[in-house]
N, C-alpha and C positions, 0 to 999 in steps of 0.2 A: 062540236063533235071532233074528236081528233082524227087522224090521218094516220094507216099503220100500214106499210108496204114490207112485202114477207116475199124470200128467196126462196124458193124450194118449196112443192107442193108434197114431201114424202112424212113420215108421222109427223115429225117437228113442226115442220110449217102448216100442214093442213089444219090440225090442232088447234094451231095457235093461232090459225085465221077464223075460224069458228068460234072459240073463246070469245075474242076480242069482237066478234061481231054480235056476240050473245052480251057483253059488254057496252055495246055502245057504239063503237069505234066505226067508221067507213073504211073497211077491207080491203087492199087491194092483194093479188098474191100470184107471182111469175112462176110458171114452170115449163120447161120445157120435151117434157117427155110426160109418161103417165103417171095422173096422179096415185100416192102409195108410197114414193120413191122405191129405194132399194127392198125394204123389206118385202113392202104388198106386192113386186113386181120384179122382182129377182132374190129374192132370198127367207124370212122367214113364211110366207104364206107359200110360196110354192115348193120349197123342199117341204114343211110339215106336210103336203099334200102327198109327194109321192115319197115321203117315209109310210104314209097310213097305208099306202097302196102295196109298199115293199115286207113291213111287219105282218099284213092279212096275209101277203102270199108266202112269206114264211113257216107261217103258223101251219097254214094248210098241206106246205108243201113234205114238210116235217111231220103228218102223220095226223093225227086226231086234236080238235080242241074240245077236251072237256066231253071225250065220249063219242063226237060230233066227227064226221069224216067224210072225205070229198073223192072222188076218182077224177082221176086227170085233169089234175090241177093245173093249168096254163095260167102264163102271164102275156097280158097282153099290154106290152111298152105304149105304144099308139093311147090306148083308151087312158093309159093311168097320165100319162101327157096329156092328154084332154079331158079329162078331168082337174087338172092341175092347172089348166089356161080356163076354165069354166069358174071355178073357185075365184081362179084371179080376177079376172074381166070382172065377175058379178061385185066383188069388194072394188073396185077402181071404180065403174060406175057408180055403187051406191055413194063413193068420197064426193064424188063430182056433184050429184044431189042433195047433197050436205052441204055443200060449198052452195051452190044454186039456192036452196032453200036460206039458207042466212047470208041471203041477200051480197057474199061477195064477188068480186069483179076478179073474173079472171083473164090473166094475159100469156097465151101461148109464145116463146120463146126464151132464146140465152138471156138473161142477165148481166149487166156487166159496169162498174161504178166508171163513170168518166170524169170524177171529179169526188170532193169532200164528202158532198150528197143529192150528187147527180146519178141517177142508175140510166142506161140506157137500154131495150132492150132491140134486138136486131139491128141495131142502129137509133133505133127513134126513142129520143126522152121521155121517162115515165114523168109523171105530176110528182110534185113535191109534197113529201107527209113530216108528218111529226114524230115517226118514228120510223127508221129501217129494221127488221128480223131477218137476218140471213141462216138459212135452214137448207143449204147446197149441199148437205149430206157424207158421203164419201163413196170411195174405189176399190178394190180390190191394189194390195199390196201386190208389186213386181219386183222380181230376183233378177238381177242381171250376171246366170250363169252362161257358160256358152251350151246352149242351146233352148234356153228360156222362147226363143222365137220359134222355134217348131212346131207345126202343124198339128205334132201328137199331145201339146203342151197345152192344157184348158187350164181357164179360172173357174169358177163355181158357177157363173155365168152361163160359162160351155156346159158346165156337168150338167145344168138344169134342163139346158135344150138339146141335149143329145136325141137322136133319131131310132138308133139302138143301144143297146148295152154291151160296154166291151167285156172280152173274156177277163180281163185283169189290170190293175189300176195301182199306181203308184201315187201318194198323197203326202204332200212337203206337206207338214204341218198338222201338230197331234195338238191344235187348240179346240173350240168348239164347234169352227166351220169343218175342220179335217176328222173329228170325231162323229159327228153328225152325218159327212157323207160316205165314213168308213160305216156306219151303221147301214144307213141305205142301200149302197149297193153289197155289202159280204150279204145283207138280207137276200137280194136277187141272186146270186151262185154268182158274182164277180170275185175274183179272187183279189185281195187287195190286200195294200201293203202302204203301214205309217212310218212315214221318215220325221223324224221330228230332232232339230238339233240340241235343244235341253233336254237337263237330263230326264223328267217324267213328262208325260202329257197333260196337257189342262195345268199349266202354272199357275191358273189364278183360283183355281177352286180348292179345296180344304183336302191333304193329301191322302188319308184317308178315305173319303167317296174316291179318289181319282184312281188308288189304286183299286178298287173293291171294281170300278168301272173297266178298267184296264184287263183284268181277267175276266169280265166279262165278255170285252171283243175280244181277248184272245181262244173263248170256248166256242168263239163265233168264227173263227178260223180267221182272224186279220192277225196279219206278221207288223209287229210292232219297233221299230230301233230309234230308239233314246239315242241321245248324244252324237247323233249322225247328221255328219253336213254334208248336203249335194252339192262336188264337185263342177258337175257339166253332165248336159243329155245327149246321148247319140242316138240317132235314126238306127234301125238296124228294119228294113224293109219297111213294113209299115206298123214295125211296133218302135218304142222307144226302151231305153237301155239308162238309167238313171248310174253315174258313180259316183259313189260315195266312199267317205271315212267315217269308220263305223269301227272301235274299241281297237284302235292304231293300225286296222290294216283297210285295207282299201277294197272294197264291194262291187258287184255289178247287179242292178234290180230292174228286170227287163219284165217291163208291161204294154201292152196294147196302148194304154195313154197313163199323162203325167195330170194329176192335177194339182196345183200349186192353190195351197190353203193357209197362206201364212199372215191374214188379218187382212185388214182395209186402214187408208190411209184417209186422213179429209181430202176433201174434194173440193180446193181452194184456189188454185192456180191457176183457172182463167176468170174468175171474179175480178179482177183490177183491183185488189185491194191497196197496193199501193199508191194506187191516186185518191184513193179514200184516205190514207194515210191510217190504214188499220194494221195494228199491230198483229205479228204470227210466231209462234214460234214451232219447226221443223214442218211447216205447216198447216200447225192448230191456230185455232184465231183464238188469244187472248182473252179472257171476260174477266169480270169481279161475281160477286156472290148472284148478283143479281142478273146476270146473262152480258152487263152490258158492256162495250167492250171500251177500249181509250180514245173512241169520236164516241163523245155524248150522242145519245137516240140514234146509237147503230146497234143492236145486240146480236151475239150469236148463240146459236142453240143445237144440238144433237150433234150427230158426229163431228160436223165441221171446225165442234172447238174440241172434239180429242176429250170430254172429260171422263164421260161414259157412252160406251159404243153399241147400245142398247134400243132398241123401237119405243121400246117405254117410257125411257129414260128420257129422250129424243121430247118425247108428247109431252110429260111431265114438265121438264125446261119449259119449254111454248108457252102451257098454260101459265109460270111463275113468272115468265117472262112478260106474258102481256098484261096478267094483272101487277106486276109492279111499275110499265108503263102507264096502265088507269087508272090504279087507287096506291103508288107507292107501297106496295106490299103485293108479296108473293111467296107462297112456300115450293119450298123444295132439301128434300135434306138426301145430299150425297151418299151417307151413311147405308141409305134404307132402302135400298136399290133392288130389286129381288134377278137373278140371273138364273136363267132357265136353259138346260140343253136336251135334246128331244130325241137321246139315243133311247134304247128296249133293255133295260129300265130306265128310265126317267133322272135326270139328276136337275135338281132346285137349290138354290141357296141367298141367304140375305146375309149381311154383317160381314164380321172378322171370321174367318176362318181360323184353324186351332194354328196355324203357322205367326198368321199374324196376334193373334191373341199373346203367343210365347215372346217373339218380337218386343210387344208392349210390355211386355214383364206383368203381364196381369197374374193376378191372383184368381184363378177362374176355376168352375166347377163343369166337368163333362155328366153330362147322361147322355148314352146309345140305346137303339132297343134295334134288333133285330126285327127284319121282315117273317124270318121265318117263321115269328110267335104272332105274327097276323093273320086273321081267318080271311080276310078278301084278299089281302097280297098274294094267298094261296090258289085263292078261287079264281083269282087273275089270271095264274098260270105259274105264280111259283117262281119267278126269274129271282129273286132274293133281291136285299138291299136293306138300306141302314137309313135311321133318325138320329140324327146327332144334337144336341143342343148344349152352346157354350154360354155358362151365364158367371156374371160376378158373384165369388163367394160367400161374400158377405152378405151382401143385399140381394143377391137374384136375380139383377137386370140381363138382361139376353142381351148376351154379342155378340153371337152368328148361330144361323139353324143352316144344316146341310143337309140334305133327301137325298136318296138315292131307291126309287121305287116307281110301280105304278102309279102316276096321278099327281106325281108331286110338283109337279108344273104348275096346277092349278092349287094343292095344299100350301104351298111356300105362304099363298098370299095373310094367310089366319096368321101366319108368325111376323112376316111385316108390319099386318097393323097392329098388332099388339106393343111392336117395338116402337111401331110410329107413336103412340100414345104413350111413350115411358114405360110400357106394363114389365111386370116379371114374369118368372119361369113359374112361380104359383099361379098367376094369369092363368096362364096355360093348363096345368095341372088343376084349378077349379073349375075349369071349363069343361064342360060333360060334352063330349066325344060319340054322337052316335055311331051305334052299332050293325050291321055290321060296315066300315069303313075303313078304309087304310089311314086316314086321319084320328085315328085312338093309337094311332103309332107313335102321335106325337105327345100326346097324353103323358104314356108309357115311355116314352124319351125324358117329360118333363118328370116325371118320379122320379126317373133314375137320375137325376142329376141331383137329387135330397138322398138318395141312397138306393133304392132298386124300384126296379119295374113289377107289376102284379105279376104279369104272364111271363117270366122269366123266370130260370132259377138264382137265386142268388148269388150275392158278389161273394167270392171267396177271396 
């Protein structure tokens, strides 16, 4: 029976200690904090909680849904906060009895290599295995402007556990963390404001969704500036005063607080990697296809090697990780990675986006279909949004599908596995769509990429 000791209890590592226990292997798995890591316990399971609490009270507070209307509509911060530590506890408990039931051993504390493939934890030597999994996750990115250290200055950390909600909020960073909790709180009547120093928000998503998204939060009243860099923050009583350069003149964006949203970095720097003799580079830990890194039967997996900075992504590695420690073979394809952001409306995407598509010099065929020719996107509430699908001309294989609508967080996944299986855009298009759904959007996306959509007028 082989030996697998795993660093980090958050998606990666729990994952991948259950696999490998469902495998065969005897378990062991260090963490120091609760298990979930960052997502189930500082980021995606507790913002999705009080975005649900922030889009209900939107909805209500803005007048009628669907006929349906409330009087004195209050929000109460406290309860949608405990609801949001209710959600979380009960998912961190059930990880723990998942771990319990497949029979692995766990070890409360730091981690730390004091040797090739010695790990020590608070000082005392773990047992030696046959394989290491380091799954230490990662951090929130830090700006070293002058006034990064100020009390009015949170990371998303802070945003999550605030007590109240401020009148107004200034947000470094128009990625998916700064988008996400521009969504949140403009939803509560926080007046907020994106400083983002590229030139559009969401670099990494297909630019089309990103601007169609972009004037979405701007109908939602969020002040958005591109190409702005934060100088330095001043106190100015107990609000904060952001300055910036912003289209060559120079700015002042004075909010009750700053929250700095400009990514996360690995989380590798007190692991001792260097007496493990593991290579990093800017902090990422090195791998090859297969997770494992340049000391044979040490592997890294989810954030901590930088490849994809994703909860899924994270699980996925684990699981490919441990079965190619058992049976020499594991999948995983970088490719087919599906990225979900959880603004009102909804934006989903797998593949090459059409940026990257032009890049390749591909030869590729677009269909869009408009939300607005869907009978549920309607009955949803109408926010509008777009099905994009890029597929090779010739043949039809899908290179990226991009949502932007209700539900497409959960619809991305039909176009992953279609692509995970080689399928085409006809795939798609013979696949009957029931009715009524926001998923005949993509139906209706896959026609138009052969030349139009049914419920559309045509191409002129």
């Amino acid at each position: 029976m082989k030996k697998i000791t795993i660093i980090g209890g958050g998606p990666g590592g729990y994952v991948a200690a259950i696999r490998a226990a469902q495998l065969g292997a005897e378990v062991q798995i260090v963490e120091s904090g609760s298990f979930g890591g960052t997502c189930l316990n500082i980021g995606c399971i507790p913002t999705k909680a009080l975005l649900h609490s922030a889009f209900a009270y939107k909805h209500l507070i803005e007048g009628s849904i669907a006929g349906v209307r409330a009087e004195k509509v209050t929000l109460d911060w406290a309860a949608a906060q405990a609801h949001k530590k209710a959600v979380t506890d009960k998912l961190v408990g059930g990880v723990s009895g998942l771990l319990a039931a497949n029979k692995v051993t766990v070890t409360k504390g730091t981690a730390v290599f004091a040797g090739s493939k010695t790990i020590t934890v608070d000082g005392k030597a773990l047992p030696k295995s046959d394989a290491i999994i380091l799954a230490s996750g990662s951090v929130p990115v830090k700006l070293n402007f002058p006034g990064a250290d100020l009390p009015q200055v949170i990371d998303s950390t802070g945003a999550l556990a605030l007590e109240k909600l401020p009148a107004s909020l200034a947000i470094i960073g128009g990625g998916v963390i700064g988008v996400e909790f521009a969504s949140l709180f403009s939803a509560l009547g926080v007046k907020v404001t994106i400083i983002e120093a590229l030139p559009e928000i969401l670099p990494p998503i297909d630019g089309q969704i990103a601007a169609l998204l972009r004037g979405v939060l701007a109908k939602n009243r969020v002040d958005i500036l591109t190409a702005a860099k934060v100088v330095a923050v001043k106190k100015d009583g107990k609000n904060a005063v952001s300055e910036i350069e912003h289209g060559g003149e120079k700015k002042q964006i004075k909010s009750e607080l700053v929250l700095l949203a400009v990514g996360r970095r690995p989380n590798t720097t007190e692991l001792g990697l260097e007496k493990a003799g593991i290579q990093t580079e800017r902090g990422a830990i090195l791998t090859d296809e297969h997770f494992e890194t340049n000391v044979k039967g040490i592997f890294a997996i989810g954030d901590c090697n930088a490849k994809n900075m994703l909860a899924h992504a994270a699980s996925a590695q684990g699981e490919a990780a441990v079965e190619y420690i058992l049976s020499g073979a594991g999948h995983y394809d970088a490719n087919i990675i599906p990225a979900c952001i959880y603004t009102e409306p909804e934006v989903a995407a797998v593949g090459l986006t059409e940026e990257e598509a032009k890049k390749k010099q591909s030869d590729y065929a677009v269909g869009t279909f408009d939300l607005a020719g869907n009978g549920k996107a309607l009955i949803d509430g109408g926010l509008g949004g777009l099905i994009k699908i890029l597929a090779e001309r010739q043949t039809g294989e899908i290179l990226g599908v991009h949502m932007m609508g209700p539900h497409v967080t959960d619809m991305i996944a039909e176009a992953a596995a279609v692509m995970e299986m080689e399928g085409l855009t006809e795939d798609l298009l013979r696949t009957v769509h029931p009715h009524p759904t926001v998923s005949e959007a993509v139906h209706e996306a896959a026609q138009a990429v052969f030349g139009n959509a049914v419920h559309w007028p045509p191409r002129r």
